[in-house]
VOVEX-943970 format. One record per residue (C-alpha): residue in one letter; y, x, z. Coordinates in nm, 2 decimals, m for minus. Layout:
<nodes>
+------+--------+--------+--------+
: resn :  north :   east :     up :
+------+--------+--------+--------+
:    A :      Y :      X :      Z :
...
+------+--------+--------+--------+
</nodes>
This chain:
<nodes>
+------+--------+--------+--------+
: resn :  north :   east :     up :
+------+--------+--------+--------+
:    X :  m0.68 :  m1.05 :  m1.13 :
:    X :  m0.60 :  m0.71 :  m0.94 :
:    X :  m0.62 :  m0.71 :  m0.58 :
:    X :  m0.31 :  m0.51 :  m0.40 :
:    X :  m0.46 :  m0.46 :  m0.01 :
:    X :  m0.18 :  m0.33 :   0.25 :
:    X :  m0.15 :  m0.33 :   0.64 :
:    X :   0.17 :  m0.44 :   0.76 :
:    X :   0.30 :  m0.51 :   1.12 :
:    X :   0.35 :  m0.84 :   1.31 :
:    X :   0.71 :  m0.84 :   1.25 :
:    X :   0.67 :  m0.74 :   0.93 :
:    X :   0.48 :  m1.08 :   0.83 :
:    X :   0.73 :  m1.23 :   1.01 :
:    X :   1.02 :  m1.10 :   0.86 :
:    X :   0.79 :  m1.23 :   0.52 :
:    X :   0.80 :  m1.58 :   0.63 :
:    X :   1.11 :  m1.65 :   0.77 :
:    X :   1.23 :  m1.52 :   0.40 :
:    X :   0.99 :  m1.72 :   0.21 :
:    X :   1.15 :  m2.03 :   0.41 :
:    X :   1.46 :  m1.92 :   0.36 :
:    X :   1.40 :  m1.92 :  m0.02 :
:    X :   1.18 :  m2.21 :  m0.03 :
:    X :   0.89 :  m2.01 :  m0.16 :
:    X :   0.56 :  m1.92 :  m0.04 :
:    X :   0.48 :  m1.59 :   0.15 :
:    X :   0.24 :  m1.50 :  m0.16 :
:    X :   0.53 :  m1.60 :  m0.43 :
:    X :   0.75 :  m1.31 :  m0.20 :
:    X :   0.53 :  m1.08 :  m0.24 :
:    X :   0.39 :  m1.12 :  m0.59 :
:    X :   0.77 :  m1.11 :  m0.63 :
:    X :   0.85 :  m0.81 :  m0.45 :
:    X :   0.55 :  m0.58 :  m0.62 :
:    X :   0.70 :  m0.70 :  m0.95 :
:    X :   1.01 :  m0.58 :  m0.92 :
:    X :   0.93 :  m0.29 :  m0.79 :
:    X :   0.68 :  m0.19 :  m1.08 :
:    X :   0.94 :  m0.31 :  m1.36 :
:    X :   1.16 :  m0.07 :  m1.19 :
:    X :   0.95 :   0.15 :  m1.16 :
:    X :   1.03 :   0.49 :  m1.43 :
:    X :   0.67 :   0.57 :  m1.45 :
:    X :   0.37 :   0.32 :  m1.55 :
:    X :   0.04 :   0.35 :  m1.31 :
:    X :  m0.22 :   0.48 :  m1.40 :
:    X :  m0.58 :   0.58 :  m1.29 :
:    X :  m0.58 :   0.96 :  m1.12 :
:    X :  m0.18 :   0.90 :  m1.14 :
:    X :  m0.15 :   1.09 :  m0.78 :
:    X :  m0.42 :   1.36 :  m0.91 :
:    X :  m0.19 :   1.67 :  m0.72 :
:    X :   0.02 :   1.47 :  m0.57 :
:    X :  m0.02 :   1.44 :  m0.20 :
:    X :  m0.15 :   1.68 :   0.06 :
:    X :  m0.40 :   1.60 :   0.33 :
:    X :  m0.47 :   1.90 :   0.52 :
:    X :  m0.52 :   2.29 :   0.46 :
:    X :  m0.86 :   2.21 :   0.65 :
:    X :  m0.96 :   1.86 :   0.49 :
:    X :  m1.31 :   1.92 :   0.41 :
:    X :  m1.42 :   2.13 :   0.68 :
:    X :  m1.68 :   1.96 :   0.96 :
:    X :  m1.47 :   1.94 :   1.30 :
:    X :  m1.64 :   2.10 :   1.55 :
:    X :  m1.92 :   1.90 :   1.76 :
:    X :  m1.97 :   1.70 :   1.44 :
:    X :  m2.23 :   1.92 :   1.32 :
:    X :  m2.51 :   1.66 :   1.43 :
:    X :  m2.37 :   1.35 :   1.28 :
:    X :  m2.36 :   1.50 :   0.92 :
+------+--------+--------+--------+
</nodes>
């Protein structure tokens, strides 16, 4: 079975579980819930290398900051 990671914040969670009792569901059955949705609705399937170009870091990205010459 895939495993989604993500960081969220305290109120967050909370927000999570005071749905879930809301609903009667578990926090897990929330989100399992909400990522399904939002990948049915989703116009695109995901795919491996799917953000290949897609996103931009930094013009500077793989350059060594300076003072970090001795820890690489």
């Amino acid at each position: 079975m895939p495993m989604l990671q993500a960081r969220i914040s305290t109120e967050e969670a909370n927000a999570i579980k005071t749905y879930a009792k809301i609903k009667g569901i578990t926090t897990s059955q929330v989100v399992r819930e909400s990522v399904a949705s939002y990948i049915a609705k989703s116009p695109e399937s995901l795919f491996f290398g799917c953000m290949k170009e897609g996103s931009w870091i930094s013009d500077d990205f793989d350059e060594i900051p300076e003072g970090f010459e001795d820890y690489i």
